[in-house]
C-alpha positions as CSV (number, residue, x, y, z in Angstrom):
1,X,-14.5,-11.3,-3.7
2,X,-13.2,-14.7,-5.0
3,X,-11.1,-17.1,-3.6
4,X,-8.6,-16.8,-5.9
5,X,-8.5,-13.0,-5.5
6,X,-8.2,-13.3,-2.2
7,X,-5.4,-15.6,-1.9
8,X,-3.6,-13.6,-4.7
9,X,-4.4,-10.5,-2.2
10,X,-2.5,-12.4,0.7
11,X,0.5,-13.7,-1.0
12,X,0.8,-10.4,-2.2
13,X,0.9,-8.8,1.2
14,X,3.1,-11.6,2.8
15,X,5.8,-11.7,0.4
16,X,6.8,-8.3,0.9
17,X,7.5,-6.4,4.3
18,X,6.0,-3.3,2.5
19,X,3.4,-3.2,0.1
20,X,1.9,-0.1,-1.6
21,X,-1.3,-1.1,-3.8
22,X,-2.2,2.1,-5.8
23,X,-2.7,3.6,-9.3
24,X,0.2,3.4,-11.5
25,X,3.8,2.1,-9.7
26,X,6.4,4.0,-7.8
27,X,8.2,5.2,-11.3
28,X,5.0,6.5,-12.5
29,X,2.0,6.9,-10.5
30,X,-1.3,7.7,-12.1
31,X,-3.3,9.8,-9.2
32,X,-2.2,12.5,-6.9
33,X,-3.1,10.2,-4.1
34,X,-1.1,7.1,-5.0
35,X,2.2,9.7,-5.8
36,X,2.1,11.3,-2.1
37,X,1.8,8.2,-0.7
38,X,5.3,7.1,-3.3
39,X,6.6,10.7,-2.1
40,X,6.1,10.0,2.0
41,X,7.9,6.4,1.4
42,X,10.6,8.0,-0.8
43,X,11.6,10.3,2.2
44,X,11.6,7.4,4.3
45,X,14.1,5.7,2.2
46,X,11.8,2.2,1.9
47,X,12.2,-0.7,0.2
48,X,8.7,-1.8,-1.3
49,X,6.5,-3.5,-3.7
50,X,3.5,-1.8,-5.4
51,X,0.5,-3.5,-7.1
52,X,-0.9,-1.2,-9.7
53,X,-4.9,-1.8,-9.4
54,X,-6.0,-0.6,-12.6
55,X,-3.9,-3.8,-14.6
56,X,-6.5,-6.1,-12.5
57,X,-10.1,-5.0,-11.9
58,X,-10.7,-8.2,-9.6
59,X,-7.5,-7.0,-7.2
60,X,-9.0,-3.3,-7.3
61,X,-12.2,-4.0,-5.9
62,X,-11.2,-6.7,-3.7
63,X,-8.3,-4.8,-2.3
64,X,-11.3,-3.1,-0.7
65,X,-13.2,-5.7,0.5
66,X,-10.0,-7.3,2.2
67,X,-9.3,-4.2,4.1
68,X,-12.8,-3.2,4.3
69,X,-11.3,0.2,3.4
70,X,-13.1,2.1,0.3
71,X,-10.3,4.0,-1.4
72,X,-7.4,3.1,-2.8
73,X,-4.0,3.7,-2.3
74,X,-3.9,1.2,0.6
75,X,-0.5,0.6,2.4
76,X,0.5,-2.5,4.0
77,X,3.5,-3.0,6.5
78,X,4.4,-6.5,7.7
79,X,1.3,-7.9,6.5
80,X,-0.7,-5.3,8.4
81,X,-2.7,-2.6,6.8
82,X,-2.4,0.9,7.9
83,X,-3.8,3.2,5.8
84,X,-5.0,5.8,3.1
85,X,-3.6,8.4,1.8
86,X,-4.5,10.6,4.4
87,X,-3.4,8.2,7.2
88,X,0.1,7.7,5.6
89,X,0.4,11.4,5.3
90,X,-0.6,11.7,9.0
91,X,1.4,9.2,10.6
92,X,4.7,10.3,8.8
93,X,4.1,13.9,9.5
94,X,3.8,13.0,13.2
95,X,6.6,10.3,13.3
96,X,4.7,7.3,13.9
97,X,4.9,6.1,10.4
98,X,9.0,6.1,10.3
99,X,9.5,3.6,13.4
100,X,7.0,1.3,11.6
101,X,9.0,1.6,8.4
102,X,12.2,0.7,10.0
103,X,11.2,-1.9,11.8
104,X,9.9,-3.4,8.6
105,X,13.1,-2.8,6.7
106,X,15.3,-4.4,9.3
């Protein structure tokens, strides 16, 4: 990954407490995996950003790279990463994702 693309990538993450990069946006996502993730932060009442990766071929591979995570959605919180699809899905059906959430919207 570039430079540029990786700066872009960290501004990205910083300027938001919550950022979802996936397929599509919250309004209309564009893979089953990107809309559960929209659905588990919907019943969590967030506030967040999303970066739709196929408008930017550069940010959809390096969004990878940065993470060193291979699929994509990828959700940040507080400049963190913590997961896929499958992790999100985890941690809010076990509760640890909520605490996380709140803290971030405080």
């Amino acid at each position: 990954m570039d430079d540029t693309t990786k700066t872009k990538i960290e501004e990205t993450i910083q300027a938001s407490p919550i950022v979802l990069f996936m397929k599509g946006n919250k309004n209309f996502p564009r893979c089953g995996f990107s809309a559960t993730v929209v659905e588990v932060l919907k019943r969590l009442e967030a506030d967040y950003e999303t970066v739709d990766v196929l408008q930017d071929m550069d940010i959809r591979q390096g969004i990878k790279e940065f993470s060193n995570w291979p699929t994509i959605p990828q959700l940040y919180i507080q400049g963190k990463f913590v997961g896929g699809c499958d992790i999100v899905r985890e941690m809010y059906e076990t509760g640890e994702l909520k605490p996380i959430v709140d803290q971030a919207k405080a």
